[in-house]
Jmol script that loads the backbone (N, CA, C; Angstrom):
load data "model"
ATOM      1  N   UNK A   1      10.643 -16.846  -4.307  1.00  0.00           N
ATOM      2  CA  UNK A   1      11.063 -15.477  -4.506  1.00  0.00           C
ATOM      3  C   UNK A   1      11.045 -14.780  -3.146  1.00  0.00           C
ATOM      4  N   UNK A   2      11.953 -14.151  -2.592  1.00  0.00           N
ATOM      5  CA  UNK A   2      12.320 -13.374  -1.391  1.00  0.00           C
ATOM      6  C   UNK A   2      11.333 -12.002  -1.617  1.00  0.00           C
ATOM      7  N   UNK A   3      10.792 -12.199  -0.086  1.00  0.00           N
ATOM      8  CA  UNK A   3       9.306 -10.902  -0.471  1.00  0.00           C
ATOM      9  C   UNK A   3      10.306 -10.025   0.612  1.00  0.00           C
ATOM     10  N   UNK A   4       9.446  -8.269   0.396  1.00  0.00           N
ATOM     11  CA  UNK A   4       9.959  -7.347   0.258  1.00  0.00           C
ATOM     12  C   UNK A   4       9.192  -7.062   1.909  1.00  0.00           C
ATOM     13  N   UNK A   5       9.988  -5.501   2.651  1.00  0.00           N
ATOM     14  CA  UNK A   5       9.571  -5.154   3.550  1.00  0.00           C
ATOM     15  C   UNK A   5       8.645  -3.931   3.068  1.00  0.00           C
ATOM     16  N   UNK A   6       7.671  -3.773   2.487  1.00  0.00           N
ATOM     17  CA  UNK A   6       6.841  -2.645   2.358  1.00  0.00           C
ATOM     18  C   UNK A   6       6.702  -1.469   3.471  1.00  0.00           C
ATOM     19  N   UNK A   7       7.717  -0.585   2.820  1.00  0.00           N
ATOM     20  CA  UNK A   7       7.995   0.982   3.452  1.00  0.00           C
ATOM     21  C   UNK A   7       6.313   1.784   3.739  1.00  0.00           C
ATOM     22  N   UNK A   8       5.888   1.667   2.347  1.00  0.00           N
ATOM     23  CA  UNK A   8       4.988   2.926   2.600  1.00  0.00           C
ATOM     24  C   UNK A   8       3.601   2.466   3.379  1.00  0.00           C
ATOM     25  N   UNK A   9       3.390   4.064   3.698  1.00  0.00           N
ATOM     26  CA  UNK A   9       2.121   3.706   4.587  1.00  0.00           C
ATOM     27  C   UNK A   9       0.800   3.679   4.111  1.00  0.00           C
ATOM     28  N   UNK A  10      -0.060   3.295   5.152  1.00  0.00           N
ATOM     29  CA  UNK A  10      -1.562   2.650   4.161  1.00  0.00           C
ATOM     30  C   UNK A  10      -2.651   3.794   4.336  1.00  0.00           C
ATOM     31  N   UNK A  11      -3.158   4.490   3.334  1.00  0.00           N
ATOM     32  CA  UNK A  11      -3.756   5.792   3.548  1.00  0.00           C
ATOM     33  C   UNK A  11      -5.304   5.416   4.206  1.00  0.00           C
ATOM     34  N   UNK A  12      -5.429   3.918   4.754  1.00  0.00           N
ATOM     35  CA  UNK A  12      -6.632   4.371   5.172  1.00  0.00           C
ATOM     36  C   UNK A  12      -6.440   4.140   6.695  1.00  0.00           C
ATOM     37  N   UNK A  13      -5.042   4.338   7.089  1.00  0.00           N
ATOM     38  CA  UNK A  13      -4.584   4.278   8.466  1.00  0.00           C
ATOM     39  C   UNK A  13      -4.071   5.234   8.931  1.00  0.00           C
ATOM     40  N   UNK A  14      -5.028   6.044   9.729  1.00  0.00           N
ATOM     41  CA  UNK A  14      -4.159   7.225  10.694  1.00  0.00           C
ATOM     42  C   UNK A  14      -3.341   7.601  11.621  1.00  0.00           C
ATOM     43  N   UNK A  15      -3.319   6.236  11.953  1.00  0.00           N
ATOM     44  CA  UNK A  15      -1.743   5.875  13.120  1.00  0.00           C
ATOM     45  C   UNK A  15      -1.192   4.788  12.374  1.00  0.00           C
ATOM     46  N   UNK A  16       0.438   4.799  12.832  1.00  0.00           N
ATOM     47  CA  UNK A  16       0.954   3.598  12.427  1.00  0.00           C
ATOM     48  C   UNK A  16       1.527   2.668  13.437  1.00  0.00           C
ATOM     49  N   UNK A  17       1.540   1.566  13.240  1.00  0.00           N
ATOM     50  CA  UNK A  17       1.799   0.627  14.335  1.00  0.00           C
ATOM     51  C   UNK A  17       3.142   1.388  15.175  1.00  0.00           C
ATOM     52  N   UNK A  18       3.932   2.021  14.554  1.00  0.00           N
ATOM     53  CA  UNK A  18       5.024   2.627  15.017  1.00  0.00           C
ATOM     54  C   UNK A  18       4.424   3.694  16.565  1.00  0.00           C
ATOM     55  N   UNK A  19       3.114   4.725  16.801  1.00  0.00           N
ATOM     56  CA  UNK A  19       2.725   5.692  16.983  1.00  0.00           C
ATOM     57  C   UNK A  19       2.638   4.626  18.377  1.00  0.00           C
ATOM     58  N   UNK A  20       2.122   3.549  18.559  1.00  0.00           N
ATOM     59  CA  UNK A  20       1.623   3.027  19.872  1.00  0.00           C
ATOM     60  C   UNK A  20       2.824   2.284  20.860  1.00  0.00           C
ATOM     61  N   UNK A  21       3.789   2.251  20.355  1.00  0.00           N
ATOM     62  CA  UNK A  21       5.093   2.362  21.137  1.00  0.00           C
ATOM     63  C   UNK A  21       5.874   3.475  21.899  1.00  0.00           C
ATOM     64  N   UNK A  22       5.697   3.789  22.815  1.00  0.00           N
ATOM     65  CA  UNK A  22       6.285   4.591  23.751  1.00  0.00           C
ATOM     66  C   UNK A  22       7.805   4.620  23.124  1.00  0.00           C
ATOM     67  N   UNK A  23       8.299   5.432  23.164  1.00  0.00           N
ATOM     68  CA  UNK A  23       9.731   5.830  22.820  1.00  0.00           C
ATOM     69  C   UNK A  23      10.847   5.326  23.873  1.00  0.00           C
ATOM     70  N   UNK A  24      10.895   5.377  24.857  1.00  0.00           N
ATOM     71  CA  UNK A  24      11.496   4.572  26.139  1.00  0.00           C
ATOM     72  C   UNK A  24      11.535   3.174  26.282  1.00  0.00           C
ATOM     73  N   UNK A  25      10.638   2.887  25.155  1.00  0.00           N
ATOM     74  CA  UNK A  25      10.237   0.749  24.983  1.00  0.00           C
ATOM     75  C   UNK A  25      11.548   0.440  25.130  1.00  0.00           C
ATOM     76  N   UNK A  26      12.057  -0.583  25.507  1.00  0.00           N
ATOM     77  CA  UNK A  26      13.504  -1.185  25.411  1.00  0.00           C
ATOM     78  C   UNK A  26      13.550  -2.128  23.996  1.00  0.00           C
ATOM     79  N   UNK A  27      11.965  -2.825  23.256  1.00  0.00           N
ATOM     80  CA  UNK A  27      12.471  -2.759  21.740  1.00  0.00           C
ATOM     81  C   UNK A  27      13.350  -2.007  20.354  1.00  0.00           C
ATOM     82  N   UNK A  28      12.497  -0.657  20.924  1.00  0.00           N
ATOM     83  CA  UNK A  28      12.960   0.426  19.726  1.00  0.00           C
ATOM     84  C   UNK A  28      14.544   0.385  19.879  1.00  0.00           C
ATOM     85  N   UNK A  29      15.350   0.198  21.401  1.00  0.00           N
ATOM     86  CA  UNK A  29      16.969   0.097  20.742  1.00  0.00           C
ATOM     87  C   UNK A  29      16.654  -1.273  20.155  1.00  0.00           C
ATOM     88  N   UNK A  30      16.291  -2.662  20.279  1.00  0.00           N
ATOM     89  CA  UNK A  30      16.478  -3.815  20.080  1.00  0.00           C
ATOM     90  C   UNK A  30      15.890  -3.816  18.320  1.00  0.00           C
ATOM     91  N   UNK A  31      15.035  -3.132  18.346  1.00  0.00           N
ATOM     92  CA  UNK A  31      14.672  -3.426  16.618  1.00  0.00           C
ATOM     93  C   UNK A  31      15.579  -2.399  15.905  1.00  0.00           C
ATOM     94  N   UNK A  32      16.418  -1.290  16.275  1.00  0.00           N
ATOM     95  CA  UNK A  32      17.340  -0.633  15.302  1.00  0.00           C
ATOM     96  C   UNK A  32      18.565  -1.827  15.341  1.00  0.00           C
ATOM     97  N   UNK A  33      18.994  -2.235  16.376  1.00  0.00           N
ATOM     98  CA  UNK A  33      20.033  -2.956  16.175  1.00  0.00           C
ATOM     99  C   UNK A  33      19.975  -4.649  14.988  1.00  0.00           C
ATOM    100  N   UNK A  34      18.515  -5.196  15.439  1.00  0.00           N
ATOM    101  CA  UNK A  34      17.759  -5.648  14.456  1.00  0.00           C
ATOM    102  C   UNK A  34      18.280  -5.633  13.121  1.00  0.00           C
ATOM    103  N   UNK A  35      17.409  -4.263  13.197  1.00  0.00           N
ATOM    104  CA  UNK A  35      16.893  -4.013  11.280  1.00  0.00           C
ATOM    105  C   UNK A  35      18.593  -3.258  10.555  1.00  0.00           C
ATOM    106  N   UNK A  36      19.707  -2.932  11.661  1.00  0.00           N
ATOM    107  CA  UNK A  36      20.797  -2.838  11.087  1.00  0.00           C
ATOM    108  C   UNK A  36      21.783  -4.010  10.493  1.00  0.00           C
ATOM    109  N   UNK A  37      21.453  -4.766  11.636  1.00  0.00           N
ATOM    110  CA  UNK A  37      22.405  -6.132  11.422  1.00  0.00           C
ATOM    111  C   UNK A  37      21.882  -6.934   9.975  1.00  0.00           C
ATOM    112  N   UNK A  38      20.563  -6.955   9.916  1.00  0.00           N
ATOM    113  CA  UNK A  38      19.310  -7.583   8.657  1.00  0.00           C
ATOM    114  C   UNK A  38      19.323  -6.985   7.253  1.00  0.00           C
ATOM    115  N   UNK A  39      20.083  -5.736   7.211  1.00  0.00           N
ATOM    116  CA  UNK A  39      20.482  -4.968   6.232  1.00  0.00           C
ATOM    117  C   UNK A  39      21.665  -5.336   6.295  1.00  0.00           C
ATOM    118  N   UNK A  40      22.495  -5.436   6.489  1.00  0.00           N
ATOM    119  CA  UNK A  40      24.327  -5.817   6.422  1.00  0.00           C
ATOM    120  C   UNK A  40      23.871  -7.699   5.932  1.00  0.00           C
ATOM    121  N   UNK A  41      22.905  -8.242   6.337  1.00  0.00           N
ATOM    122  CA  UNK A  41      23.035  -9.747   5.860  1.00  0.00           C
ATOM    123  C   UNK A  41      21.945 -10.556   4.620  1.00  0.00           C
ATOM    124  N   UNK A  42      21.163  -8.861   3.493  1.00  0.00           N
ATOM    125  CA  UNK A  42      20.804  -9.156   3.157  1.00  0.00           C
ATOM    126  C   UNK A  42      21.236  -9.490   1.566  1.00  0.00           C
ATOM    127  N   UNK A  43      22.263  -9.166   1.504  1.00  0.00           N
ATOM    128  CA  UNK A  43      23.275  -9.995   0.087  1.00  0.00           C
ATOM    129  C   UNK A  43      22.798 -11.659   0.423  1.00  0.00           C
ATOM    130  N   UNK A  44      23.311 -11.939   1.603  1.00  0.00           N
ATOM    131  CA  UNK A  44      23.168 -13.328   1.849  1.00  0.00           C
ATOM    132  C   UNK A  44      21.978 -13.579   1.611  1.00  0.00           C
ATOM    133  N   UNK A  45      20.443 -13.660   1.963  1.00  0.00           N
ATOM    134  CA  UNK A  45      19.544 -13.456   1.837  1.00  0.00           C
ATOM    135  C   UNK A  45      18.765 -13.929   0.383  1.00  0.00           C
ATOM    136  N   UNK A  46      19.534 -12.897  -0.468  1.00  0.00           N
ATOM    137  CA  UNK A  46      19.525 -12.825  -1.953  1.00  0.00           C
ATOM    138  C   UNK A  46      19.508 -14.366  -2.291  1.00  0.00           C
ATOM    139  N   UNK A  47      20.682 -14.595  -2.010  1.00  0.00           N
ATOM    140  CA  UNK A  47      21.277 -16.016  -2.563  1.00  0.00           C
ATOM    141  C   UNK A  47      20.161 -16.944  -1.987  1.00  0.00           C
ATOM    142  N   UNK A  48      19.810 -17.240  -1.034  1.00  0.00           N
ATOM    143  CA  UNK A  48      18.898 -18.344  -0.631  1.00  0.00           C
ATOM    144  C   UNK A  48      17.293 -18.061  -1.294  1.00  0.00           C
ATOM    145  N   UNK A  49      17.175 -17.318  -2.076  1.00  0.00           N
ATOM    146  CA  UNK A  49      15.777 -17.101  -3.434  1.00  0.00           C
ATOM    147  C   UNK A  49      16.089 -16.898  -4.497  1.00  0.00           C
ATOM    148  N   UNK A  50      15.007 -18.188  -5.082  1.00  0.00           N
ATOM    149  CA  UNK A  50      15.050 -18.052  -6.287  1.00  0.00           C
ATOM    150  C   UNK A  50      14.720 -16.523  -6.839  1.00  0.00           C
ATOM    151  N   UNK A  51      14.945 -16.025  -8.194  1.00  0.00           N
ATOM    152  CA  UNK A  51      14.844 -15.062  -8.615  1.00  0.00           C
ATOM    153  C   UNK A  51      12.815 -14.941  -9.644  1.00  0.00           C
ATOM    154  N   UNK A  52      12.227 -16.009  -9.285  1.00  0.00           N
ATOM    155  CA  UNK A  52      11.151 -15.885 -10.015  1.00  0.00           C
ATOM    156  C   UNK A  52      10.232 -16.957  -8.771  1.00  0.00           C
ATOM    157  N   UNK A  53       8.919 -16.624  -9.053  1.00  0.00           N
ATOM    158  CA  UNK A  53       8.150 -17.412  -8.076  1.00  0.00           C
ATOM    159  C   UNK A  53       7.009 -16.731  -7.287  1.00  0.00           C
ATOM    160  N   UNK A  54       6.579 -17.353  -6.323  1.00  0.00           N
ATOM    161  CA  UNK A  54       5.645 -16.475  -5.495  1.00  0.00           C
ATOM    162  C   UNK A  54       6.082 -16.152  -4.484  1.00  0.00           C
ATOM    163  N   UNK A  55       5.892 -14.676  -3.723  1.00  0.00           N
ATOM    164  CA  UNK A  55       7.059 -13.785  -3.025  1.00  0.00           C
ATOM    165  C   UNK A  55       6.495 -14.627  -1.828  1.00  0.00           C
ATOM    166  N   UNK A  56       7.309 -14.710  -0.756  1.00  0.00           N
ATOM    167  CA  UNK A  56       7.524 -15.671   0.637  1.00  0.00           C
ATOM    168  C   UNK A  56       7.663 -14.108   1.313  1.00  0.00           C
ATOM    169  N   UNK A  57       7.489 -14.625   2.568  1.00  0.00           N
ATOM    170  CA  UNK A  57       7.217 -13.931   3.852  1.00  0.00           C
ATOM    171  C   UNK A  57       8.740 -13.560   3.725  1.00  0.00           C
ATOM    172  N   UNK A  58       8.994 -12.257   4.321  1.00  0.00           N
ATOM    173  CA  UNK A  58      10.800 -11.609   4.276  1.00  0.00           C
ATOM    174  C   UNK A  58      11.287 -12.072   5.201  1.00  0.00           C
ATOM    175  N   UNK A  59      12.166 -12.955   4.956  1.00  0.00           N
ATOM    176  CA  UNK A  59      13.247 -13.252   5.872  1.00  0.00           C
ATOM    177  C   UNK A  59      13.620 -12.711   6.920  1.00  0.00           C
ATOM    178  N   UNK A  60      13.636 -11.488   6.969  1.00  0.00           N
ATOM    179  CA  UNK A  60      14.037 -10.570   7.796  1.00  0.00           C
ATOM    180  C   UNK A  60      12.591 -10.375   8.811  1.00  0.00           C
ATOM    181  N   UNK A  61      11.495 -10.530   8.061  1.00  0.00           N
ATOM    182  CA  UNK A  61      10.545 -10.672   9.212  1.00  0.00           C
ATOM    183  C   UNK A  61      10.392 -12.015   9.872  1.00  0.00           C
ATOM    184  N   UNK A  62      10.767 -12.705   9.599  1.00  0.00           N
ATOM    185  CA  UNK A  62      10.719 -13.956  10.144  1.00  0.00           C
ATOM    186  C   UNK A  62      11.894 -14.268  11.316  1.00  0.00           C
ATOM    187  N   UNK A  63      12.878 -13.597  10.927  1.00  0.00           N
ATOM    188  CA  UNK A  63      14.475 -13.121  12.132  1.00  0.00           C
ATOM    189  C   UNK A  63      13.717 -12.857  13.274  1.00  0.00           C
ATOM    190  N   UNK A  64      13.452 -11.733  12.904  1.00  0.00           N
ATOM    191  CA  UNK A  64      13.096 -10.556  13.840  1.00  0.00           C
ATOM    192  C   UNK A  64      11.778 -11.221  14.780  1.00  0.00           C
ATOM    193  N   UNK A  65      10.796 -11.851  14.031  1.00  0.00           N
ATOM    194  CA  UNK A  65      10.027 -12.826  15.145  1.00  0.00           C
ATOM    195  C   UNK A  65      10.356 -13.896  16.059  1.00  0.00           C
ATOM    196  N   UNK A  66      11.445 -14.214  15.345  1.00  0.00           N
ATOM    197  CA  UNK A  66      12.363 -15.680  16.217  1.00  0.00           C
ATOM    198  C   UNK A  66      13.053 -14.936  17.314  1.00  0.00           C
ATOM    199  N   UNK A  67      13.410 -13.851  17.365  1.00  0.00           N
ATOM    200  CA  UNK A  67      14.134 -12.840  18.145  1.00  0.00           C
ATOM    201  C   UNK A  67      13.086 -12.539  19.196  1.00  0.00           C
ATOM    202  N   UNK A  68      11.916 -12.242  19.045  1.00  0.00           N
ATOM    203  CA  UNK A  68      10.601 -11.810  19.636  1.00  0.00           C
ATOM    204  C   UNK A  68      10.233 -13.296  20.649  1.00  0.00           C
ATOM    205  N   UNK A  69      10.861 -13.991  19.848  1.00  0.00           N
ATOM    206  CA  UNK A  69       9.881 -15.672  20.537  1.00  0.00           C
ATOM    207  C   UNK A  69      11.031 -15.867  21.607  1.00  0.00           C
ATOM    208  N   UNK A  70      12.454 -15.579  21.530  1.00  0.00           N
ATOM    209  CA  UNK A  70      12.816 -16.069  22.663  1.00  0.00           C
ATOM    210  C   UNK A  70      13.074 -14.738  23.637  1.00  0.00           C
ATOM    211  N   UNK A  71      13.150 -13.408  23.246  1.00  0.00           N
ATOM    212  CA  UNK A  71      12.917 -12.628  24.477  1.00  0.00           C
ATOM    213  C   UNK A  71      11.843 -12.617  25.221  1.00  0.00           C
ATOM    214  N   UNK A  72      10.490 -12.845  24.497  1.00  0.00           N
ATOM    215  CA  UNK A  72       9.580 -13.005  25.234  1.00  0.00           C
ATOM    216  C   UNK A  72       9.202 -14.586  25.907  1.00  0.00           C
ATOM    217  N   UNK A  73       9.669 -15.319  25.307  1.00  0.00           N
ATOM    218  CA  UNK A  73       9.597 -16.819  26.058  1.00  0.00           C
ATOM    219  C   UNK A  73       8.365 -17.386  25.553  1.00  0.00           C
ATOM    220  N   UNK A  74       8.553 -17.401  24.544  1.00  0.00           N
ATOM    221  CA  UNK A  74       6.977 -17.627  23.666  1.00  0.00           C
ATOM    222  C   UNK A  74       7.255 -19.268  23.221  1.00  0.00           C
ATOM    223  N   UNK A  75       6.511 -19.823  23.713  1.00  0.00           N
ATOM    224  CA  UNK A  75       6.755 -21.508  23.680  1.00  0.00           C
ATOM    225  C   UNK A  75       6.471 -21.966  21.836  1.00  0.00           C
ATOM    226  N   UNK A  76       5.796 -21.343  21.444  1.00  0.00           N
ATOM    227  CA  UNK A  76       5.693 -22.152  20.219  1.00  0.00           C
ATOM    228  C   UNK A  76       5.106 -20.978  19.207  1.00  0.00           C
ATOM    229  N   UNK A  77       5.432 -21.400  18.221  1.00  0.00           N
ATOM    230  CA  UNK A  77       5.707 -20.693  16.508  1.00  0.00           C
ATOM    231  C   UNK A  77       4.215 -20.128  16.429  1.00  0.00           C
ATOM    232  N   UNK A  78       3.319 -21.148  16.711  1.00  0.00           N
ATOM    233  CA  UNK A  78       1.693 -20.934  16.373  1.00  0.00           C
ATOM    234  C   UNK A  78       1.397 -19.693  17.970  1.00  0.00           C
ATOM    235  N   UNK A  79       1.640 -19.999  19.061  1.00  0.00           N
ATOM    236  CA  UNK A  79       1.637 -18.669  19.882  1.00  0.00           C
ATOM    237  C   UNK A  79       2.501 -17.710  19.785  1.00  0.00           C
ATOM    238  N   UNK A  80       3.220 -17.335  18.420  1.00  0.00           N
ATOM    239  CA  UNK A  80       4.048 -16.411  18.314  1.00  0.00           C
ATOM    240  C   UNK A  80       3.050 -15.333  17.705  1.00  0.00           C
ATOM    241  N   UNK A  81       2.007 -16.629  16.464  1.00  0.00           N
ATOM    242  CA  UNK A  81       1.571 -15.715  15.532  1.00  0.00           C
ATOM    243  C   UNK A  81       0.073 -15.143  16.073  1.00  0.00           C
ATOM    244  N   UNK A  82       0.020 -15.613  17.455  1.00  0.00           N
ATOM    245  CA  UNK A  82      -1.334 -15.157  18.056  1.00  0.00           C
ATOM    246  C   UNK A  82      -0.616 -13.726  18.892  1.00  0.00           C
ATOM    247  N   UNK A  83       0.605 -13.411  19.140  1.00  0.00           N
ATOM    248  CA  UNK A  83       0.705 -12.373  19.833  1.00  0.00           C
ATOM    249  C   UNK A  83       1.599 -11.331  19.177  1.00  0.00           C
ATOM    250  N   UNK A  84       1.651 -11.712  17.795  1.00  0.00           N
ATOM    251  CA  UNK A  84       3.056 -11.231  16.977  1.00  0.00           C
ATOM    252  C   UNK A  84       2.459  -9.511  17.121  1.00  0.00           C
ATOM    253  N   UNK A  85       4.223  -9.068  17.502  1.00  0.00           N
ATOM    254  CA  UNK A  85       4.386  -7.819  17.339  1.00  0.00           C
ATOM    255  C   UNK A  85       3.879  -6.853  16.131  1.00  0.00           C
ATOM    256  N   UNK A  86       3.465  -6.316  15.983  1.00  0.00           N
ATOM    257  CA  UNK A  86       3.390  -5.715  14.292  1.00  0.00           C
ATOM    258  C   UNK A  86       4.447  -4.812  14.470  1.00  0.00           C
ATOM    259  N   UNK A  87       4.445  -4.332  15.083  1.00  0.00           N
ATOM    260  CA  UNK A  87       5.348  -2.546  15.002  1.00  0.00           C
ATOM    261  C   UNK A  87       6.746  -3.325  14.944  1.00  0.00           C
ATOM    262  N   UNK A  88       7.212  -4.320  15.963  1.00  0.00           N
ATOM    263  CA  UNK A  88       8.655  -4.945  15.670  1.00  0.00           C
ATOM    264  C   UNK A  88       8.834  -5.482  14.305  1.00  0.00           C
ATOM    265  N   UNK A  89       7.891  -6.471  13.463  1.00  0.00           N
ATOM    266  CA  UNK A  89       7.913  -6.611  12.284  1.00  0.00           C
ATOM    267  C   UNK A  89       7.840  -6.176  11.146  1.00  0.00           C
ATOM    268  N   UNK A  90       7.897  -4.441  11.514  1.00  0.00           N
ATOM    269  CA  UNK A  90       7.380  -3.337  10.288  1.00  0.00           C
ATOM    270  C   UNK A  90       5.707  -4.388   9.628  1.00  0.00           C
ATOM    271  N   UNK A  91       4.829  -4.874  10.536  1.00  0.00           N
ATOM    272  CA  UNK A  91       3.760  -4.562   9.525  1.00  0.00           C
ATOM    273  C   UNK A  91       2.630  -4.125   9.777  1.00  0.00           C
ATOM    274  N   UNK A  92       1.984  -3.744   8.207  1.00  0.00           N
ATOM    275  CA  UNK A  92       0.732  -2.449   8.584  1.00  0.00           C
ATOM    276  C   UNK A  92      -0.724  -3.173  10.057  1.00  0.00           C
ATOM    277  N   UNK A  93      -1.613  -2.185   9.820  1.00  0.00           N
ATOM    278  CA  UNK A  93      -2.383  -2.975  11.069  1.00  0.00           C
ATOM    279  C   UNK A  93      -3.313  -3.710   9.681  1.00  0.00           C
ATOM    280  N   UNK A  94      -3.530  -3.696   8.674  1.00  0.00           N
ATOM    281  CA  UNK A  94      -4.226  -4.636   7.965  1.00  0.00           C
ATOM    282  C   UNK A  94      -3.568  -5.180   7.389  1.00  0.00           C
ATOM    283  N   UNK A  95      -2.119  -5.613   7.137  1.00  0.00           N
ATOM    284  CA  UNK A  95      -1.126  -6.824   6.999  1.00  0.00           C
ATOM    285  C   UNK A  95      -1.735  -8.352   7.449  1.00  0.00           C
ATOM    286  N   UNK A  96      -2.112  -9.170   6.996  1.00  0.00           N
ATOM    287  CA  UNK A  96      -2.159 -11.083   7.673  1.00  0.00           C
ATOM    288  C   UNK A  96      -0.800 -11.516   8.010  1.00  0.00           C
ATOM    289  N   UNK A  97      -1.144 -11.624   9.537  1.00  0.00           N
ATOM    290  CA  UNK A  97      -0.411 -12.775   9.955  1.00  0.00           C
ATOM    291  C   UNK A  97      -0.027 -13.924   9.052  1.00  0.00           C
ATOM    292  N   UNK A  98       1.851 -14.059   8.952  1.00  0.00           N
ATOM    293  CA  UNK A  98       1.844 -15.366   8.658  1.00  0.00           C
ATOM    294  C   UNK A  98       1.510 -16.202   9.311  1.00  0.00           C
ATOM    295  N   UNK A  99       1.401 -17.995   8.579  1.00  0.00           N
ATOM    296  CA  UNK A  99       1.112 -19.062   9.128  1.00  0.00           C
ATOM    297  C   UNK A  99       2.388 -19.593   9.869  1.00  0.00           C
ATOM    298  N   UNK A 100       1.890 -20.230  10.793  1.00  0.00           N
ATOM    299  CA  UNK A 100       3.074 -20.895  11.588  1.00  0.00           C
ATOM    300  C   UNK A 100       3.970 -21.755  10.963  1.00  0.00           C
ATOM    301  N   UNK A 101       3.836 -22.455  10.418  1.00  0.00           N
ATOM    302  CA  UNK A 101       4.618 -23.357   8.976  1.00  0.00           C
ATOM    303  C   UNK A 101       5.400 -22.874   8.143  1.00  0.00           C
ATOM    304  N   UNK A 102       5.306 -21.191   7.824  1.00  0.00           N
ATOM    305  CA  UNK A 102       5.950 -20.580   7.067  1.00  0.00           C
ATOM    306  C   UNK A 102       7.305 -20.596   8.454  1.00  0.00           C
ATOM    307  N   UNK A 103       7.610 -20.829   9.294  1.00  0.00           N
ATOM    308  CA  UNK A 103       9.224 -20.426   9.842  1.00  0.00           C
ATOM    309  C   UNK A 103       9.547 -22.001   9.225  1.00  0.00           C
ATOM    310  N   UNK A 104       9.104 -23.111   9.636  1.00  0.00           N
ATOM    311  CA  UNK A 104       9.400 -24.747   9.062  1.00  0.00           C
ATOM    312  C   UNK A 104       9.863 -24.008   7.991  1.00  0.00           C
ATOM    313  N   UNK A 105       9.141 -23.431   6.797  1.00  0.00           N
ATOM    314  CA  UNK A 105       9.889 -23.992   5.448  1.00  0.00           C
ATOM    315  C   UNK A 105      11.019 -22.726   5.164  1.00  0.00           C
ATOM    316  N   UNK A 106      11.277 -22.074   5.983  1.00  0.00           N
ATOM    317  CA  UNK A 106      12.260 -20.376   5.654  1.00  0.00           C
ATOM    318  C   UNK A 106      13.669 -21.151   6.556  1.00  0.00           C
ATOM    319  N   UNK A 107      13.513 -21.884   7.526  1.00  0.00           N
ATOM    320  CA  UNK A 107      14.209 -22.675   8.672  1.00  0.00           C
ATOM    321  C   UNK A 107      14.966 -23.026   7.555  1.00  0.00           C
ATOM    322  N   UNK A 108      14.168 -24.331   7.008  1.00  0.00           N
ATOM    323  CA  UNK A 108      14.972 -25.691   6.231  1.00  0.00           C
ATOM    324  C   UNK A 108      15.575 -24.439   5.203  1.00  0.00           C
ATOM    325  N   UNK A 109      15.248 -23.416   4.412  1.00  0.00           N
ATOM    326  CA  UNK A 109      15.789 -22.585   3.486  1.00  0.00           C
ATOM    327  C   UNK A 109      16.870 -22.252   4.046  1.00  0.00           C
ATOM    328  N   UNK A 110      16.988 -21.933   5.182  1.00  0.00           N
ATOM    329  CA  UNK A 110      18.216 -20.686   5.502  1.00  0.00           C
ATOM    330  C   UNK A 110      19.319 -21.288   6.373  1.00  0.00           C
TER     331      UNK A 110
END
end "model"
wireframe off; spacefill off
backbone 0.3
color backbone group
């Protein structure tokens, strides 16, 4: 089952990962262009999950880290998830890191 990007925020957090990014970052254009293109390709998306099951890491966060691994030159999947962005991935600061294995099995999916 294709898991969801959870919008709302976590009330026992008074900043959001968003607040510690400088506005001038050269991400913030790179993650609107991102999270626009990821919305225009998520019909497609649809189709590659089943409609029942246990919800999987969002596709779209998993893009958006592969995107992260080669601008930053990040040699491998498991040192992606030791330096992973939160604020580029929309997630909260008490969100878990996925496992490195989860891109292997979203890869062979997509």
């Amino acid at each position: 089952m294709r898991g969801r990007v959870d919008q709302q925020e976590n009330m026992w957090f008074t900043m959001r990962s968003e607040d510690f990014v400088p506005e001038t970052h050269p991400l913030r254009g790179i993650k609107k262009l991102a999270d626009a293109e990821l919305a225009r390709l998520s019909p497609v998306f649809n189709k590659a999950y089943a409609k029942s099951g246990r919800r999987s890491v969002p596709p779209e966060r998993l893009i958006k880290a592969t995107l992260l691994q080669a601008l930053f030159s990040i040699r491998s999947e498991r040192q992606l998830c030791e330096q992973i962005f939160r604020w580029f991935l929309d997630l909260k600061p008490d969100d878990p890191v996925f496992d490195p294995t989860t891109f292997t099995k979203n890869r062979d999916r997509l």
